[in-house]
N, C-alpha and C positions, 0 to 999 in steps of 0.2 A: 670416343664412344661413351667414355663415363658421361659427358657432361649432358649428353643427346639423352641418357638415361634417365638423368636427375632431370631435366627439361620436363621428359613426361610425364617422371614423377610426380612434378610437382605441378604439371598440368592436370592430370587425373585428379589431382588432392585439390583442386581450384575446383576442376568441373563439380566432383562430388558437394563440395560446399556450398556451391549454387545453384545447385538443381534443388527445386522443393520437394517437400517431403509426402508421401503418398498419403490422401487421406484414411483415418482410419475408420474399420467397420463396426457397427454397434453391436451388441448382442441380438437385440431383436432383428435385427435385419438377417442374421443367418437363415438359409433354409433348411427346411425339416424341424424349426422346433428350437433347434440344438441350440449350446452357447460355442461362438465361435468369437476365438481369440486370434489378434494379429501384434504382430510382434513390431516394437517399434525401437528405433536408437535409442543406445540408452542415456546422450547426449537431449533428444528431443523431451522428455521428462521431465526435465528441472526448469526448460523454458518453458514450459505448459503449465508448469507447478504457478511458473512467476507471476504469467497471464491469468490466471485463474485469482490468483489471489489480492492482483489490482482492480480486477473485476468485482471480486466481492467483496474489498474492502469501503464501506462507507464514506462520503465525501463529509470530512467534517464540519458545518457551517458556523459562523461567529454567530457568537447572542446577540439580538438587536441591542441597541445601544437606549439604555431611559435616559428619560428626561429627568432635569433635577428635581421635579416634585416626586416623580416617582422613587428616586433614588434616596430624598428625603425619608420620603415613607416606608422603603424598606429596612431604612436605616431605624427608623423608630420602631416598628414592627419587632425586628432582629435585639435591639439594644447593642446595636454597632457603630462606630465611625466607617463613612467609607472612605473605600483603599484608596482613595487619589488625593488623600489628605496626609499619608504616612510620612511624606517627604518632608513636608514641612513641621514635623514633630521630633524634636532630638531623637537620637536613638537610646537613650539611657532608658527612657520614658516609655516603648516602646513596648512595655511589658505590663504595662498597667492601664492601655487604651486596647479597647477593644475594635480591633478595625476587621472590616468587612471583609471575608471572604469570597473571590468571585469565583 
C-alpha cells in the first residue's frame, strides 16, 4: 500500500510538471474598467524573468574588420601603433609605445 502511494505521488508530481501553465490576464482586459490580477506560481516568475531578459538583451555585433590603409590612417590620426604589432615588441618596451586601443 505505501509503494501504490508513493507511485501516485509521484505520478501527480509528474502530471503537475507537464501540464502547461494558464495564460495570464492583462489588466486591460478586465471588465468593468477595473484592474484585475491573477495569481501565478511562484516557480513561473523567475522563468519569465529569464525570457524576458534574452529578449531584451541586444545581440552584440563584431566591428567590421579595416583594411590596412585604413588602419594605417587611424593609426596616424590617434598617434598609435596598432595592437596586432604588440607581439612582436618585447615586453619591457611595452610602456613607452603607444598601441592602439580596440
Amino acid at each position: 500500500m505505501q509503494k501504490l502511494s508513493r507511485l501516485v505521488l509521484a505520478a501527480s508530481a509528474a502530471a503537475l510538471v507537464l501540464l502547461p501553465l494558464p495564460p495570464v490576464a492583462l489588466a486591460q482586459d478586465a471588465p468593468g474598467g477595473g484592474t484585475a490580477t491573477t495569481a501565478t506560481s511562484p516557480t513561473a516568475a523567475p522563468e519569465t524573468a529569464a525570457a524576458e531578459k534574452e529578449k531584451a538583451a541586444p545581440k552584440k555585433r563584431k566591428p567590421a574588420k579595416m583594411t590596412r590603409q585604413q588602419e594605417i590612417d587611424r593609426s596616424i590620426d590617434r598617434g598609435t601603433v596598432p595592437a596586432r604589432y604588440r607581439s612582436s615588441v618585447p615586453k619591457e618596451y611595452h610602456q613607452y609605445i603607444p598601441f592602439d586601443k580596440r
